[in-house]
C-alpha positions as CSV (number, residue, x, y, z in Angstrom):
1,X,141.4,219.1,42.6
2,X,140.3,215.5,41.6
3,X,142.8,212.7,40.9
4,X,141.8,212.4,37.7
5,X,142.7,216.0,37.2
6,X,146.1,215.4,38.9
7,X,147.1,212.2,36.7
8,X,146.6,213.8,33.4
9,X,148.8,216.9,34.8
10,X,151.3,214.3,35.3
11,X,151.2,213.1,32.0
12,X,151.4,216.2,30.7
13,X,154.8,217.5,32.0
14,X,156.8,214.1,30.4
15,X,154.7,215.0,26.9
16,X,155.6,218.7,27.5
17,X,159.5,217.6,27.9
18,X,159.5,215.2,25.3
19,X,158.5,217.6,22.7
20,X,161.3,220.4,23.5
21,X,163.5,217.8,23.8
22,X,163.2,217.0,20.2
23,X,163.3,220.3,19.3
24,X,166.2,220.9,21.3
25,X,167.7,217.7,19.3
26,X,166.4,218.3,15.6
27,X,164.3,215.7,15.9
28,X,161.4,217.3,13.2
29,X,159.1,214.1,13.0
30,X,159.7,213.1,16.6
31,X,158.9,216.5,17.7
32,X,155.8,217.8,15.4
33,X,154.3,214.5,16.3
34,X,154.7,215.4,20.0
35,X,152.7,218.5,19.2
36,X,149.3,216.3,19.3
37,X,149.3,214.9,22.2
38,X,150.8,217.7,24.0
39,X,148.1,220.1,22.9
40,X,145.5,217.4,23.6
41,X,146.2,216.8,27.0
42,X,146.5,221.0,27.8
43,X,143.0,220.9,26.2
44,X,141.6,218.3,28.3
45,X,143.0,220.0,31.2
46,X,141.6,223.2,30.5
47,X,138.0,221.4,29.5
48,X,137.8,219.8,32.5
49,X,138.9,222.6,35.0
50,X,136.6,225.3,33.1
51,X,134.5,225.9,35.9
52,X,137.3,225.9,38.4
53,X,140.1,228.9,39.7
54,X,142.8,227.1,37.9
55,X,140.7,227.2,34.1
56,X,142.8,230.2,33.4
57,X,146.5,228.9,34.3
58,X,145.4,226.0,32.2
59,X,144.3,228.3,29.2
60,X,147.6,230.1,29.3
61,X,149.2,226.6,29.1
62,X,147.4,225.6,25.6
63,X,148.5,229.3,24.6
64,X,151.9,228.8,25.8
65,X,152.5,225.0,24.0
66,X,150.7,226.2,20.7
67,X,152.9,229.7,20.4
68,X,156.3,227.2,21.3
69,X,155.0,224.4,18.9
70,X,154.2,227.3,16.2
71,X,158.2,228.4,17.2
72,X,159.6,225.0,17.0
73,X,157.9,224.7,13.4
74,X,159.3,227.9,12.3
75,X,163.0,227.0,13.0
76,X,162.3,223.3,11.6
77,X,161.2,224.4,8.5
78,X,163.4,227.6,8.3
79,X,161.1,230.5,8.5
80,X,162.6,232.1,11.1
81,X,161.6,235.5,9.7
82,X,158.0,234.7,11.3
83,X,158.4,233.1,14.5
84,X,157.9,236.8,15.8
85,X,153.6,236.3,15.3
86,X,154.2,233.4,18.4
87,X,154.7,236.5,20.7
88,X,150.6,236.4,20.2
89,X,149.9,233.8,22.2
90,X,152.4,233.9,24.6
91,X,150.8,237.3,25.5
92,X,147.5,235.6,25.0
93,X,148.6,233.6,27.7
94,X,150.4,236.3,30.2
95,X,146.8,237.7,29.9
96,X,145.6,235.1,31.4
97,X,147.8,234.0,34.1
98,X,147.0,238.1,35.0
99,X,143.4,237.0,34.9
100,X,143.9,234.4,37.2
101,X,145.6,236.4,39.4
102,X,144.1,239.4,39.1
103,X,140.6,237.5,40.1
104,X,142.5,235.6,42.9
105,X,143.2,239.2,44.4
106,X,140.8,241.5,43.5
107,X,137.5,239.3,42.6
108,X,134.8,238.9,44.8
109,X,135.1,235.4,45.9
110,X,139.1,235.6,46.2
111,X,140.5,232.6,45.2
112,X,137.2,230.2,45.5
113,X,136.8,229.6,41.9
114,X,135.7,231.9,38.3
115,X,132.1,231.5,38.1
């Protein structure tokens, strides 16, 4: 994994804790503006590492932080009664952490990258 790679991973986890930290504080602007970056950065990561064994725990990452930024907007705004439809991508995102697995065990090169 490059360094590049590494640095914006460590970016990422302060962004990551910033953001549920204002949702854990009721801080709406704070927080929905944290969304952005947040979901940039798991985007990169994912872009980058696309041809790479870890693409897929970096996919479930973008689902994860979409379906708990699509949560932390529900209970913002007060529409609780549909912060159920997150489950989506949070199983969007199980699926692929099984994927990654799943191909680390079972796939034919086991563990040296996806294609």
């Amino acid at each position: 994994m490059s360094k590049n790679i590494r640095h914006w991973e460590n970016v990422h986890i302060p962004l990551w804790l910033m953001k549920d930290t204002c949702w854990m504080l009721q801080w709406k602007v704070f927080g929905i503006c944290m969304i952005f970056p947040t979901m940039l950065v798991a985007i990169y990561l994912a872009w980058k590492t696309r041809v790479e064994d870890e693409f897929f725990i970096n996919l479930a990452i973008c689902f994860w932080i979409g379906a708990n930024a699509y949560w932390m907007c529900c209970e913002f705004f007060h529409h609780e009664e549909i912060k159920n439809y997150a489950g989506y991508p949070f199983l969007v995102g199980m699926a692929s952490v099984a994927w990654f697995y799943g191909n680390r065990l079972f796939g034919k090169n086991k563990g040296q990258g996806i294609l």
